[in-house]
MMTF fields as JSON, N, C-alpha, C and O atoms, coordinates in Angstrom:
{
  "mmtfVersion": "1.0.0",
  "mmtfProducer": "UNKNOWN",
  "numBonds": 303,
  "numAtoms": 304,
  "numGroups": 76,
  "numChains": 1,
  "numModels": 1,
  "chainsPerModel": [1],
  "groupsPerChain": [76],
  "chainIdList": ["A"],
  "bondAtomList": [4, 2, 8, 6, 12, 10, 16, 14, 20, 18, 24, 22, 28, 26, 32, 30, 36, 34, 40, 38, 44, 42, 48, 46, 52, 50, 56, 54, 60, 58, 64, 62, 68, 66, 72, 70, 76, 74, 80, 78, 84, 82, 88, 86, 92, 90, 96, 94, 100, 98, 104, 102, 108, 106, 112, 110, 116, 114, 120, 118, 124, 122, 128, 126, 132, 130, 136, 134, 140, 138, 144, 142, 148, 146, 152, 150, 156, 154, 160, 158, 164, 162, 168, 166, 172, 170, 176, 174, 180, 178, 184, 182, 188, 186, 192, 190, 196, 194, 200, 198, 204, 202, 208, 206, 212, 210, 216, 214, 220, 218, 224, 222, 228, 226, 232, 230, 236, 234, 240, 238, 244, 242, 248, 246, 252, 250, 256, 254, 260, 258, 264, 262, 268, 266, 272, 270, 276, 274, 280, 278, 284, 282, 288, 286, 292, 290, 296, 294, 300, 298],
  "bondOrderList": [1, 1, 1, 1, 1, 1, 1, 1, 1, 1, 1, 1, 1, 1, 1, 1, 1, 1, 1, 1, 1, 1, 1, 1, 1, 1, 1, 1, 1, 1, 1, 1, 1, 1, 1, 1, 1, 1, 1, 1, 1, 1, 1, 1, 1, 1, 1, 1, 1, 1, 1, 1, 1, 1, 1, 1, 1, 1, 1, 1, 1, 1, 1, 1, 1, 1, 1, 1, 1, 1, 1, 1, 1, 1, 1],
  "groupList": [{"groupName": "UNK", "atomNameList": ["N", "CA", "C", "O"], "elementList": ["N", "C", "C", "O"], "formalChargeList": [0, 0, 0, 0], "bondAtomList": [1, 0, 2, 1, 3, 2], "bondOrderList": [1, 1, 2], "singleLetterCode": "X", "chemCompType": "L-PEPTIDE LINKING"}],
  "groupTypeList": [0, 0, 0, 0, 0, 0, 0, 0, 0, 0, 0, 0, 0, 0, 0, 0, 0, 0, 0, 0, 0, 0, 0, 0, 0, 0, 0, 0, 0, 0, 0, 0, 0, 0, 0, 0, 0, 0, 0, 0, 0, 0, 0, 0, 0, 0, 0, 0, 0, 0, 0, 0, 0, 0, 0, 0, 0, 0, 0, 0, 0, 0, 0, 0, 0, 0, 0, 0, 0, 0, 0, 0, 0, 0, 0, 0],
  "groupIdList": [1, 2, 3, 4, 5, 6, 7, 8, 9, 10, 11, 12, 13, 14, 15, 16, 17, 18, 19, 20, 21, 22, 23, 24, 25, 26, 27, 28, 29, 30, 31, 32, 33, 34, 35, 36, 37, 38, 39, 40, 41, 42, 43, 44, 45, 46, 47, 48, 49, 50, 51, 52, 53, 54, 55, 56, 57, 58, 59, 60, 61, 62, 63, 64, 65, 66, 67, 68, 69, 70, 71, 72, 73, 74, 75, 76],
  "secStructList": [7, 2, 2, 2, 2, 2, 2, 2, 2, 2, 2, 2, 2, 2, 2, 2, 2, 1, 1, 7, 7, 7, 2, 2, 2, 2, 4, 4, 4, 6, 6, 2, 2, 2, 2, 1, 1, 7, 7, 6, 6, 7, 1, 7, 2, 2, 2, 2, 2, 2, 2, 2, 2, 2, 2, 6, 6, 1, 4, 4, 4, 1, 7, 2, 2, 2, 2, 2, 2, 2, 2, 6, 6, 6, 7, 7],
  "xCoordList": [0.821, 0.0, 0.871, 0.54, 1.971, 2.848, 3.237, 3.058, 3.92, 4.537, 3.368, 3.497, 1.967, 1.111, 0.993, 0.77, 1.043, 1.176, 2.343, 2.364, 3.368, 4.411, 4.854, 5.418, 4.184, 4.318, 3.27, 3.487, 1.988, 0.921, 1.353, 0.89, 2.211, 2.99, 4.029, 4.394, 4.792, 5.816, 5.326, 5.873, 4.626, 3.906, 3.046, 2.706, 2.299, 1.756, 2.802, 2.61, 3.846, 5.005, 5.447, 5.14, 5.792, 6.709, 5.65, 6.157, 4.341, 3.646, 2.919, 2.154, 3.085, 2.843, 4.199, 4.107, 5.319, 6.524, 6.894, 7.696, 6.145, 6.188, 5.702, 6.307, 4.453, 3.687, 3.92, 3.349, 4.612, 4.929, 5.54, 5.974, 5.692, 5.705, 6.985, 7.034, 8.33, 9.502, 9.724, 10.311, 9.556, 9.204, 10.595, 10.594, 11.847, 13.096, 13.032, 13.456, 12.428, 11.557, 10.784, 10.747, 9.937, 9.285, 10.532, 10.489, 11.495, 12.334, 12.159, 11.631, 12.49, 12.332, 10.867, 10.73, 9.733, 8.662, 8.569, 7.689, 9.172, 9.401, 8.623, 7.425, 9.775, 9.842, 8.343, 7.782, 7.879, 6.83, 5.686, 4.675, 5.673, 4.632, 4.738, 3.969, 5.853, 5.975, 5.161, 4.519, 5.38, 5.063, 3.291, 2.642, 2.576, 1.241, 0.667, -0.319, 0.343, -0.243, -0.595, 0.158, -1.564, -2.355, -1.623, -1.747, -1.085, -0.445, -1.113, -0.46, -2.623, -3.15, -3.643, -4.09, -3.671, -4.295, -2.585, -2.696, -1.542, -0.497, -0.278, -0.785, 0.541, 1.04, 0.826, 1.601, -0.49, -1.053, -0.889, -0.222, -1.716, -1.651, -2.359, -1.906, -3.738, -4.722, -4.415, -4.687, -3.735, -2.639, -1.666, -1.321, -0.927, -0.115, -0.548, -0.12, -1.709, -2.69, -3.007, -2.782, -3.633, -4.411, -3.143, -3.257, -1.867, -0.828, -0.806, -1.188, -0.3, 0.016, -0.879, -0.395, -2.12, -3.236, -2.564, -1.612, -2.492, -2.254, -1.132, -1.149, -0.025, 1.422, 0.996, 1.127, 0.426, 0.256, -1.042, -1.434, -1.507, -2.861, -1.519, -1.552, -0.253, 0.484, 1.728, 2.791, 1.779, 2.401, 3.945, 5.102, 3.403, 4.496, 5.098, 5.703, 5.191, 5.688, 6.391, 6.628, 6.645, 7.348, 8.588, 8.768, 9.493, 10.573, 10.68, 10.106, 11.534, 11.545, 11.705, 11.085, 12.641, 12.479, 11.516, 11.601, 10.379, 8.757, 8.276, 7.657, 8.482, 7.565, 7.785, 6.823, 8.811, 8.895, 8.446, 7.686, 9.288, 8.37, 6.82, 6.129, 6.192, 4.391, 4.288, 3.714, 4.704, 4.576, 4.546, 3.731, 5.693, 6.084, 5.036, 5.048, 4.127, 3.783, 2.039, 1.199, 1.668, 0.572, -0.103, -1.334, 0.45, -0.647, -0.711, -1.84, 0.427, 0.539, 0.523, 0.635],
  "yCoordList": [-1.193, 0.0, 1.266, 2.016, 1.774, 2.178, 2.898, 4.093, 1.774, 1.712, 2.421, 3.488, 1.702, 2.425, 3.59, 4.407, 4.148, 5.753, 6.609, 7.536, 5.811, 6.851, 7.142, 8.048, 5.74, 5.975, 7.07, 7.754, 7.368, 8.415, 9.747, 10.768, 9.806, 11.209, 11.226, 12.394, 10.278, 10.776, 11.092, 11.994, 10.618, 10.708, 11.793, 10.712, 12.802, 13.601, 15.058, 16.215, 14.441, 15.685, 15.264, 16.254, 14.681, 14.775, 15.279, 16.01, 15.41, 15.841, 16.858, 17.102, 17.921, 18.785, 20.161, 21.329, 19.328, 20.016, 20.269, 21.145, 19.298, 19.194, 20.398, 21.205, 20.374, 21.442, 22.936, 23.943, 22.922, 24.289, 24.99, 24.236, 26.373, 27.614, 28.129, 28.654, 28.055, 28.428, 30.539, 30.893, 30.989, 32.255, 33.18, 34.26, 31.957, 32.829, 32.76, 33.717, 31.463, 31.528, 32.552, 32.891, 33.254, 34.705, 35.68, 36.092, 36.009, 37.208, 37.833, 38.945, 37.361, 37.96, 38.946, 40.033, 38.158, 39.307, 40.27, 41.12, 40.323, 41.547, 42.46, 42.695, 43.183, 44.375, 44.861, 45.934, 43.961, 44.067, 43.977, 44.593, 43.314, 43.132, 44.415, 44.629, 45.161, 46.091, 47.472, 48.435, 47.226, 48.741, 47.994, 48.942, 46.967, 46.319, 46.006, 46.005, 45.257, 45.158, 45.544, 46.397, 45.296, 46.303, 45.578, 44.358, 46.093, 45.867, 46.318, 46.62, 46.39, 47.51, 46.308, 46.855, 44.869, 43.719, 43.427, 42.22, 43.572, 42.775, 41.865, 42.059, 40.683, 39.916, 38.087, 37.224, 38.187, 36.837, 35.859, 36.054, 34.584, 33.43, 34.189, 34.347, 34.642, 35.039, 36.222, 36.442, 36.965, 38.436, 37.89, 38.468, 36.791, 36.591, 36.076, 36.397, 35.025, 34.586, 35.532, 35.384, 36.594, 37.592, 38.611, 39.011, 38.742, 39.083, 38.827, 39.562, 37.559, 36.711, 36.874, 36.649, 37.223, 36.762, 38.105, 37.914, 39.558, 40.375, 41.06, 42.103, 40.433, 40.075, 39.505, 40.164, 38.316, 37.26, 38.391, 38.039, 39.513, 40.563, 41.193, 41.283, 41.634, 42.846, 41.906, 42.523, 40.61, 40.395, 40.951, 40.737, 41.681, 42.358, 43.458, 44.179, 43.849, 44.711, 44.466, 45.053, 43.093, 42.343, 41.784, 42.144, 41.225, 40.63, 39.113, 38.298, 38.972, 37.805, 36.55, 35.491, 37.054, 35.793, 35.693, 34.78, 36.757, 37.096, 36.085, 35.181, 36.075, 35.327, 34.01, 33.244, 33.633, 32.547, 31.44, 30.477, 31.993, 31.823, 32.102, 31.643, 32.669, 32.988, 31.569, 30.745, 31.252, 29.995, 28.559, 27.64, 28.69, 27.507, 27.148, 26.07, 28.16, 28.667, 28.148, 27.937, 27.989, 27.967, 29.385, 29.357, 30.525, 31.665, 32.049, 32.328, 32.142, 31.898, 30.916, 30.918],
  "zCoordList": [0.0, 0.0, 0.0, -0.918, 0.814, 1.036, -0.296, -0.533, -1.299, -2.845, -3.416, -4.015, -3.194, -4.406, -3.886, -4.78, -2.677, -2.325, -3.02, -3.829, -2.279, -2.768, -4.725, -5.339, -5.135, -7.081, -7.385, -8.386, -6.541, -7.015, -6.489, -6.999, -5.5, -4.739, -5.784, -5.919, -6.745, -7.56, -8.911, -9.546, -9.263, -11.02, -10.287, -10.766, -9.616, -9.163, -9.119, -9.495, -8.54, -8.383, -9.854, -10.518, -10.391, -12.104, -12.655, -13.506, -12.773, -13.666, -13.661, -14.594, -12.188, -12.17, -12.478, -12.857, -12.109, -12.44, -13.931, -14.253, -14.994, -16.163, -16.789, -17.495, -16.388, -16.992, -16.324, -16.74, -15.504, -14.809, -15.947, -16.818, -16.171, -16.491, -16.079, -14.967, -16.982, -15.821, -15.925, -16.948, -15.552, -15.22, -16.172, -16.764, -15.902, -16.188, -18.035, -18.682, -18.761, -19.998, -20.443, -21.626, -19.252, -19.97, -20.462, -21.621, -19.723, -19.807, -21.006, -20.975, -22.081, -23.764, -23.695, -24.254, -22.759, -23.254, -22.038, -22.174, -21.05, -20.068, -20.718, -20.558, -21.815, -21.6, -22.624, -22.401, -23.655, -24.317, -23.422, -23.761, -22.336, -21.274, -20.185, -19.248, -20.562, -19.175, -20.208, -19.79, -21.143, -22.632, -23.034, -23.479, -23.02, -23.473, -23.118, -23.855, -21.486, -20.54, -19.603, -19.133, -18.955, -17.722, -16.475, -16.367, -15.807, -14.276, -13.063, -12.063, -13.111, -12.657, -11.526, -10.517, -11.449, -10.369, -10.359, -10.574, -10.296, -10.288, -11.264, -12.369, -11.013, -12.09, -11.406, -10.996, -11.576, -11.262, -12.402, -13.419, -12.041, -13.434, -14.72, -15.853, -14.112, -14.736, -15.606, -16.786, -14.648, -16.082, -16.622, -17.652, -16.289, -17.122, -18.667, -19.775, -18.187, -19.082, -20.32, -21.521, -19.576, -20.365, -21.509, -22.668, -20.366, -21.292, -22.218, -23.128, -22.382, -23.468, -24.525, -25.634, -24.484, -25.729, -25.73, -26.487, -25.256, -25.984, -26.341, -26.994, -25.882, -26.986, -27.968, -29.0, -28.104, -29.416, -30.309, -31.421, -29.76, -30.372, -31.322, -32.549, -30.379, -31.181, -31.673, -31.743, -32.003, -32.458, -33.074, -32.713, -34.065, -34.965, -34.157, -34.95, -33.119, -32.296, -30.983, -29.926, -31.686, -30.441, -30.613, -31.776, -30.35, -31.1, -31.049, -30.326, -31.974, -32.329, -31.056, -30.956, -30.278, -28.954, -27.912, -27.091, -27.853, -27.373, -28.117, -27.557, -29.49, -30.32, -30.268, -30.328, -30.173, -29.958, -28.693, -28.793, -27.316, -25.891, -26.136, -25.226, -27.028, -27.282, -27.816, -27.104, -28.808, -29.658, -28.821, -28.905, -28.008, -27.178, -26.059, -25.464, -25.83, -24.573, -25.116, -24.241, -26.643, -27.353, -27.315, -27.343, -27.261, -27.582, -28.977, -29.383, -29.959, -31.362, -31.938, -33.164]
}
């Protein structure tokens, strides 16, 4: 019983670590997110969320390694 605990506590932790979001990956869109987005609730999941659709809105005014982290990220 023990084993089947601790394999659902490890495939639980590997697979939430998987899908995590590594923050130091945003850097490229900083500064497009500091000039296009509203900061006005802070910088929750939900703004970061909302960011993103509107980096991936201004696309062409972003640079090329924004665009790419957008892509990777599925907003483009």
């Amino acid at each position: 019983m023990k084993m089947i605990v601790a394999a659902c506590l490890l495939l639980g932790v590997w697979t939430t670590s998987a899908g995590a979001i590594d923050l130091a990956e945003l850097a490229p869109c900083k500064p497009a997110a500091a000039r296009l987005c509203d900061h006005a609730d802070g910088m929750n999941m939900s703004n970061l969320l909302r960011c993103g659709a509107t980096l991936a809105a201004h696309s062409w005014r972003i640079g090329n390694s924004c665009r790419e982290v957008l892509k990777k990220y599925g907003q483009l």
